[in-house]
C-alpha positions in Angstrom: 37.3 220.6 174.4 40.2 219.3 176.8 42.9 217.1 175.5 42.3 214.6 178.1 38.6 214.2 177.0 39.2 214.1 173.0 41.8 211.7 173.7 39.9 209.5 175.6 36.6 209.6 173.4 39.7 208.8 170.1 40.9 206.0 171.7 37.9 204.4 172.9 36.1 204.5 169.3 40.0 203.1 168.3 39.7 200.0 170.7 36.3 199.2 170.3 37.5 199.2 166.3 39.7 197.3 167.1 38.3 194.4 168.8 35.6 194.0 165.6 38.3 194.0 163.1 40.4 191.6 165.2 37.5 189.6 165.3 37.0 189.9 161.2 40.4 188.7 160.7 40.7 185.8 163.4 37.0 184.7 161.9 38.2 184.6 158.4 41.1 182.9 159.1 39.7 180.5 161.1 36.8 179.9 157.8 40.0 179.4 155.8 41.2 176.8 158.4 38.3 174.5 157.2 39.4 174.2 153.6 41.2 171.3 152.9 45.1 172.0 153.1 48.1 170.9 154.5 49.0 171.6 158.3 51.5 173.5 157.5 49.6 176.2 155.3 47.1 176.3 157.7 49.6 176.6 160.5 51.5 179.4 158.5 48.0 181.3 158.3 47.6 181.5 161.7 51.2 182.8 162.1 50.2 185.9 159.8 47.8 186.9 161.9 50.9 186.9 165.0 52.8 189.1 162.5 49.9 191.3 161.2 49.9 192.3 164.7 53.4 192.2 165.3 53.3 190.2 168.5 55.8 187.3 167.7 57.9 188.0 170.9 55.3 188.2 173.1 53.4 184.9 171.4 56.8 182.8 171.6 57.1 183.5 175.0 54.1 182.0 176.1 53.5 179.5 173.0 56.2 177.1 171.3 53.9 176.4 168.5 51.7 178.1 166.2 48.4 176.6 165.7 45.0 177.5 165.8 44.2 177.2 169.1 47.1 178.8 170.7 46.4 181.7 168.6 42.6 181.8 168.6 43.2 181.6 172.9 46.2 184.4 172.9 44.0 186.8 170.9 40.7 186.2 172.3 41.2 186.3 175.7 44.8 186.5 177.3 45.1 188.7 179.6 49.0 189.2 179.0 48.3 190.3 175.5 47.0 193.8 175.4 46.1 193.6 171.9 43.5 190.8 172.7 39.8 191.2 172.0 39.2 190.7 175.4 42.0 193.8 176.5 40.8 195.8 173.3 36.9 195.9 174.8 38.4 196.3 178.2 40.3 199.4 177.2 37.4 200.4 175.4 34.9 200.4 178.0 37.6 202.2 180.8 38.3 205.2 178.1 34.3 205.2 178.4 34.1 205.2 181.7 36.7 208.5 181.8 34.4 210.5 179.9 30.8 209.2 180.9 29.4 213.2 181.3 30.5 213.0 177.5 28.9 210.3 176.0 25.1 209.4 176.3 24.0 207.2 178.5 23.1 204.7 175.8 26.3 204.6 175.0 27.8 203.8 178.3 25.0 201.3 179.1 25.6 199.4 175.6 29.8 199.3 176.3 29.1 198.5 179.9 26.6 195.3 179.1 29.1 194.5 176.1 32.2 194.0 179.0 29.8 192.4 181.6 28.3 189.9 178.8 31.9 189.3 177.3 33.4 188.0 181.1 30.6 185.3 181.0 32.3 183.8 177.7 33.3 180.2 178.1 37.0 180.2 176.5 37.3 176.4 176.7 33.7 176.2 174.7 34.8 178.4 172.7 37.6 176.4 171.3 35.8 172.8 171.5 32.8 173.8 169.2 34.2 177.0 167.6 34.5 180.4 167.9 32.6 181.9 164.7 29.8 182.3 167.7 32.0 184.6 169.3 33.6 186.5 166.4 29.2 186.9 165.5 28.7 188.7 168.9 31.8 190.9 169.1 30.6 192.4 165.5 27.3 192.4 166.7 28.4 194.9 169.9 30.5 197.0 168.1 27.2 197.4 165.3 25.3 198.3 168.9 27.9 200.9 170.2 28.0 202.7 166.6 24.7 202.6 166.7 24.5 203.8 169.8 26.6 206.5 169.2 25.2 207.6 165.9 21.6 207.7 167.2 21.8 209.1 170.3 25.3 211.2 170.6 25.4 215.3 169.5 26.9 215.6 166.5 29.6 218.0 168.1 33.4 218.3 168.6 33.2 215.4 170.6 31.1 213.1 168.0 33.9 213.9 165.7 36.9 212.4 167.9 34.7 209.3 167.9 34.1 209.3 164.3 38.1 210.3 163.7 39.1 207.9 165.4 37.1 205.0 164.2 38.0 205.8 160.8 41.4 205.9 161.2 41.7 202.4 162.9 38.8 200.9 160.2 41.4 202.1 157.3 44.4 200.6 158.8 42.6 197.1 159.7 41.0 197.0 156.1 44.6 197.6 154.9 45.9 194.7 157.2 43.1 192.2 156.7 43.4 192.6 153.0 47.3 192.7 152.7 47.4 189.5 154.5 45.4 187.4 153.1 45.0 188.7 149.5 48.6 187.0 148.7 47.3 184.3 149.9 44.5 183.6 147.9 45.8 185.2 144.5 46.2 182.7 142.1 49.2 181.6 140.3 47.4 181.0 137.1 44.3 182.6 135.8 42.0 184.4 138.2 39.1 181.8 137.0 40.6 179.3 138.7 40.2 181.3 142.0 38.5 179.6 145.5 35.1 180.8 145.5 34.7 179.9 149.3 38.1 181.7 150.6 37.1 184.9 148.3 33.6 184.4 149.6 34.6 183.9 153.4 37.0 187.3 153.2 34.5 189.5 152.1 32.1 188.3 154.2 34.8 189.2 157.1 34.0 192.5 156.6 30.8 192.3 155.4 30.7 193.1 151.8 29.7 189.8 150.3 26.3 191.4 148.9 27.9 194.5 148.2 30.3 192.9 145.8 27.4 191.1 143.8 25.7 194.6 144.3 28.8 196.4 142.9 30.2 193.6 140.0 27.3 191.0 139.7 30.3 188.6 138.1 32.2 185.9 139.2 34.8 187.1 142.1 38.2 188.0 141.2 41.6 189.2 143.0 41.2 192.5 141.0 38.1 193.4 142.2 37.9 192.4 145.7 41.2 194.6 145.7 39.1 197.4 144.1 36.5 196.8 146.0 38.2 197.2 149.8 40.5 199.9 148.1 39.3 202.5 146.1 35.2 202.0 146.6 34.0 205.9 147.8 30.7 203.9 148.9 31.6 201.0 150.8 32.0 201.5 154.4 34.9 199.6 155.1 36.5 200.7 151.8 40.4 202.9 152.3 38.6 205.3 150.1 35.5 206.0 151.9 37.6 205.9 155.5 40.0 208.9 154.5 37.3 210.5 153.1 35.4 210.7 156.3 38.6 211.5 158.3 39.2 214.4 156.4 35.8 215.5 157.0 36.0 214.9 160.7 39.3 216.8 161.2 37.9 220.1 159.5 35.4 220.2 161.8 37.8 220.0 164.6 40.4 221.7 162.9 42.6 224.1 165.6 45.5 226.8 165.3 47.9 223.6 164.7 46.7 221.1 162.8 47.2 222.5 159.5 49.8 219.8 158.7 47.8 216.8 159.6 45.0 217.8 157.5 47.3 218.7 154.3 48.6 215.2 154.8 45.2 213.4 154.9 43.9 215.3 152.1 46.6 214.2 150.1 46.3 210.9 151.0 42.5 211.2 150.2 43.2 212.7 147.2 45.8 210.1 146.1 43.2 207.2 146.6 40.3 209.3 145.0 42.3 209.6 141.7 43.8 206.1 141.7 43.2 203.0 139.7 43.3 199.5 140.5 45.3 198.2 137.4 47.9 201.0 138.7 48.4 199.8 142.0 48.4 196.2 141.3 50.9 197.0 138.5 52.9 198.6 140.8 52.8 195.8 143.5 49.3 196.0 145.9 51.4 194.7 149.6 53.8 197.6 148.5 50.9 200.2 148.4 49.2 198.9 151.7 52.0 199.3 153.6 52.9 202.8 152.4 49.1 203.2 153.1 49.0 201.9 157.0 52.8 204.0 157.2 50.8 207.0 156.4 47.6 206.8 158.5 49.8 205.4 161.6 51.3 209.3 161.0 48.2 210.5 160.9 47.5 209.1 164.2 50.0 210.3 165.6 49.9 213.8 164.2 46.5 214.0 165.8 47.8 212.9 169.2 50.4 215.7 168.7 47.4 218.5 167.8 44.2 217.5 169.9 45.0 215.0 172.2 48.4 216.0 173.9 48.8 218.5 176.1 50.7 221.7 176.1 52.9 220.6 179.2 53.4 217.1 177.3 54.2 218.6 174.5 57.2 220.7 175.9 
């Protein structure tokens, strides 16, 4: 496969990820928003989500104040942010259009309709009567595109990109998402005294509400929600079940050069396979999840160096 196509079909999967996760964490935060707290705690949530992203220069230069709907509008729909939703699906959509003799024609007709629906959005709406409606339908097309791509694409060298590249981004934003708002939440005393609503409202952010009852069938704690997005080897969104997959994907794609890239995600696989929860919370969880995103943000990259760049780049 050429380098240009891999890396088109890897980042397209990666800003189509993107967007959904984006969306998971501006919803959540904005379901946080309605529990009753002081302006300034809700005003400092919305500024995590400015430095999950690490976009406080370019949101101070447009904003002087950090509230909910400066934020909500900057990563929604500005077009001078280019980690919006709104440049995330457009990126998306133009990394699609680059390899359309690649991808099925479902595919391209399900990210095309998603970018044609998405410019009839009413922004101003959106902030009068709120924008979980929104957040709904950007999950919604992302679910369509996957499923898409799953039901429709040729499980080949190709698929895998997609799949490596999802993955990747899926582990990081779980990593993000949790890391940011578990803190948050933890409480100072026992974990029975925990918010059932916030807990509630972040698993349902990335939609594993019923998996936890599924999984625990108790009361929701810190611990286990930590477990949970963490270590899980079945839940989709889990850090455990997204290295897994990646290191799947890469052997299948595996070339004369990426020997070190897989050593390094097998490790890291390995690492999270054989950990425990008590462990990593003992040692500090915001510690472990950013070593975590450190480590699959090399991974990125060493996959950019071994599939995606070419030799005259390279040099």
């Amino acid at each position: 496969m050429l380098s240009r196509t891999a890396d088109h079909l890897f980042w397209m999967s990666r800003y189509i990820e993107r967007a959904e996760n984006l969306a998971r964490l501006l919803d959540v935060t904005w379901q946080m928003s309605m529990v009753p707290q002081s302006l300034d705690a809700a005003n400092q949530n919305w500024q995590a989500v400015i430095n999950l992203n690490s976009l406080e220069d370019a949101f101070f230069a447009k904003y002087s104040e950090t509230n909910a709907a400066n934020v909500l509008r900057f990563m929604i729909s500005d077009v001078d942010n280019p980690a919006s939703i709104t440049a995330c699906l457009r990126m998306g959509r133009e990394n699609a259009h680059a390899v359309r003799g690649t991808i099925t024609a479902e595919m391209w007709e399900t990210l095309n309709a998603t970018w044609i629906e998405l410019n009839t959005q009413n922004t101003d709406a959106m902030m009068t009567y709120g924008p979980s409606d929104f957040f709904d339908w950007v999950k919604l097309r992302s679910s369509l595109i996957h499923g898409a791509t799953l039901g429709t694409m040729l499980q080949d060298e190709a698929y895998q990109f997609i799949r490596l590249g999802t993955l990747l981004e899926r582990a990081d934003n779980t990593a993000r998402l949790l890391d940011v708002k578990y803190h948050v939440l933890v409480p100072t005393g026992e974990e029975a005294t925990t918010d059932f609503y916030q807990w509630g409202a972040l698993l349902r952010a990335v939609s594993a509400f019923e998996v936890y009852r599924k999984t625990f069938r108790t009361g929701i704690t810190p611990s286990r929600v930590a477990a949970l997005l963490t270590l899980h080897p079945s839940m989709p969104r889990s850090l455990l079940f997204c290295l897994r997959g990646a290191v799947r994907s890469l052997a299948l794609v595996a070339n004369d050069q990426s020997g070190e890239t897989q050593r390094r995600a097998g490790r890291l696989y390995s690492e999270l396979r054989y950990a425990r929860i008590e462990d990593i919370l003992a040692s500090g969880l915001h510690e472990f999840l950013s070593d975590f995103m450190d480590r699959v943000e090399d991974l990125c990259n060493g996959v950019s160096n071994d599939f995606l760049v070419t030799p005259q780049a390279a040099a």
